[in-house]
C-alpha positions as CSV (number, residue, x, y, z in Angstrom):
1,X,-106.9,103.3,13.3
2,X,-108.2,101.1,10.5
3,X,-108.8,98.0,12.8
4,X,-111.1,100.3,15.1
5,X,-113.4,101.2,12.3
6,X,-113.7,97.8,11.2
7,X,-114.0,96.5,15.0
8,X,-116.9,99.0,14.8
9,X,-118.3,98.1,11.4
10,X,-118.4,94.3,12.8
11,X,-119.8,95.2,16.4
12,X,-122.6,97.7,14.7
13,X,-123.6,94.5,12.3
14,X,-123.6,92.2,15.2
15,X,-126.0,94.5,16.8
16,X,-128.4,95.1,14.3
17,X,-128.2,91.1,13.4
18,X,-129.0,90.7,17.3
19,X,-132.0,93.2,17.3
20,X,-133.3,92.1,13.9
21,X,-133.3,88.2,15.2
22,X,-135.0,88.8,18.6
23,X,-138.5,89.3,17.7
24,X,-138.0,86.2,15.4
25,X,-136.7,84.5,18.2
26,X,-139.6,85.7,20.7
27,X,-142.1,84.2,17.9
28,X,-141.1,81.0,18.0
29,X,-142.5,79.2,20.5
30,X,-146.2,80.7,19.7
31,X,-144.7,79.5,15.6
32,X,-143.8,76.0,17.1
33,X,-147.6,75.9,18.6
34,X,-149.0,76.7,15.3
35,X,-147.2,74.2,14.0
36,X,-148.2,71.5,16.4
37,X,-152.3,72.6,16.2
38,X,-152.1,72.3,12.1
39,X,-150.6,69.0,12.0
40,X,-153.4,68.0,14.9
41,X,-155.8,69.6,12.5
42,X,-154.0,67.4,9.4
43,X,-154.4,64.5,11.2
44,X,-158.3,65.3,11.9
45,X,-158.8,65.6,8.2
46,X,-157.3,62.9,7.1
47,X,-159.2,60.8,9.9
48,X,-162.7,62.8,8.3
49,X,-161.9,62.0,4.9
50,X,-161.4,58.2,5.5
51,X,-165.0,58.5,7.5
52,X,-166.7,60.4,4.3
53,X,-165.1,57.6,2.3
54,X,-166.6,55.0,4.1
55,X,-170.2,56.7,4.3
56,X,-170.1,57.1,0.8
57,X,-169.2,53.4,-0.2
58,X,-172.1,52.4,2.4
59,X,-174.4,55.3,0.4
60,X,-173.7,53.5,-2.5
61,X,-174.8,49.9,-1.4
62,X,-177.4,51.1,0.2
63,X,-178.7,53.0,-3.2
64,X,-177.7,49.2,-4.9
65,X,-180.3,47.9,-2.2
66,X,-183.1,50.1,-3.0
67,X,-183.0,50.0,-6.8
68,X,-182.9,46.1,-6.4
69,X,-186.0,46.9,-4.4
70,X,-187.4,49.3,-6.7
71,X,-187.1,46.6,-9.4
72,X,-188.6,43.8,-7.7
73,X,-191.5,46.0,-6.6
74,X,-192.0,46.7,-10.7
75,X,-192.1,43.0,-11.3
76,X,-194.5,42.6,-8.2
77,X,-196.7,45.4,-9.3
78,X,-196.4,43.8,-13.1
79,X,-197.3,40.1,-12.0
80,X,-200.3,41.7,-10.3
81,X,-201.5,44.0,-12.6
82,X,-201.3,41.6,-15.7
């Protein structure tokens, strides 16, 4: 008598593990596609922030250009003026 109660204990567990993993189990493949976009997405970032590092080294010699610029327009104006 004892064995069929635990037999029934075990089956009843088995059947509510079963029920509780199926809708996890029906997830995954839309979780595994997630997955897949964000690291896409990851990989687009990282690709963006290299680009915005380069732009802003080139902003920076480009502002180096114009204050040279600026200065030797000074010196121009000065030479002229004086």
């Amino acid at each position: 008598m004892v064995k069929w109660i635990v037999l029934a204990v075990v089956l009843f567990a088995l059947v509510v593990f079963v029920l509780a993993l199926r809708p996890v189990l029906t997830r995954l493949p839309r979780l595994r596609r997630a997955a897949v976009a964000l690291q896409r997405r990851a990989g687009e970032a990282e690709a963006l922030r290299a680009t915005a590092e380069t732009l802003q080294a080139r902003a920076e010699a480009l502002q180096e250009q114009l204050d040279t610029a600026q200065r030797r327009m000074a010196v121009i104006k000065a030479k002229r003026g004086g």
